[in-house]
C-alpha positions in Angstrom: -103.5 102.3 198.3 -99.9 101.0 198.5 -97.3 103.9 197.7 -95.4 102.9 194.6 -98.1 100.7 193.5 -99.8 100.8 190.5 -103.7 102.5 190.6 -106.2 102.1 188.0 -110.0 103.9 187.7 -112.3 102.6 185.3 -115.8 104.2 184.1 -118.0 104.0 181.2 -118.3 107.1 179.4 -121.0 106.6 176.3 -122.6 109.3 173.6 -123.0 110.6 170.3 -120.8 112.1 169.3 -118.0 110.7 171.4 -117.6 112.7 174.8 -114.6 114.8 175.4 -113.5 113.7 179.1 -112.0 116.0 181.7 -110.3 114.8 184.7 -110.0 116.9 188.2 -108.1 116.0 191.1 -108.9 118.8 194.3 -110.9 120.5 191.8 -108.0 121.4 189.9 -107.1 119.9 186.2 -105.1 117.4 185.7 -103.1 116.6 182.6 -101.3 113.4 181.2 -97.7 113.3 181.7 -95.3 110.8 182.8 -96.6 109.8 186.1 -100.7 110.1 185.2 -102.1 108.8 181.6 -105.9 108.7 180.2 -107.2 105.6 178.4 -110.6 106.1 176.3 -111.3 103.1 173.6 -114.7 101.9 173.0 -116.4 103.5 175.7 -114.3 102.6 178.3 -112.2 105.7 180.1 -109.1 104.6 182.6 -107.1 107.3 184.7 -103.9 104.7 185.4 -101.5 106.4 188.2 -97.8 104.5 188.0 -96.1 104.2 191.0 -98.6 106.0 193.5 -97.2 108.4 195.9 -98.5 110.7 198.9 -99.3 113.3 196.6 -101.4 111.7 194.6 -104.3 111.4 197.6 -107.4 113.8 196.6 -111.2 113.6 195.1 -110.9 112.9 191.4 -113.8 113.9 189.4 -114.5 112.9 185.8 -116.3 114.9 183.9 -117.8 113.7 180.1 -119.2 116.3 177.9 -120.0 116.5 174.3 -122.6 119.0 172.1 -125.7 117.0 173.3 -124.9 118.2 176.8 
């Protein structure tokens, strides 16, 4: 990935009732804010980075649960 471009992850996160999604980067939670933003419509979840820098190298892990399991 460049630095200071633009990153975008796409998955397909599906159930009834709708999933709650969690993100993780390094196994630690991560939380929208001006940098970082989550996207869930119609079953379709995004984790869009703006303007990727050095920091923002890790494992992500996305995690969908809701009542059913």
């Amino acid at each position: 990935m460049l630095c200071n471009a633009n990153a975008a992850l796409e998955f397909v996160i599906t159930g009834t009732p709708t999933p709650k999604v969690y993100v993780c980067r390094d196994d630690q939670p991560l939380s929208q804010n001006d940098h970082i933003h989550f996207l869930f419509e119609k079953g379709k979840f995004s984790l869009v980075i703006n303007s990727v820098v050095h920091e923002d190298a890790g494992t992500y892990k996305i995690t969908a649960e809701n009542k059913a399991g």
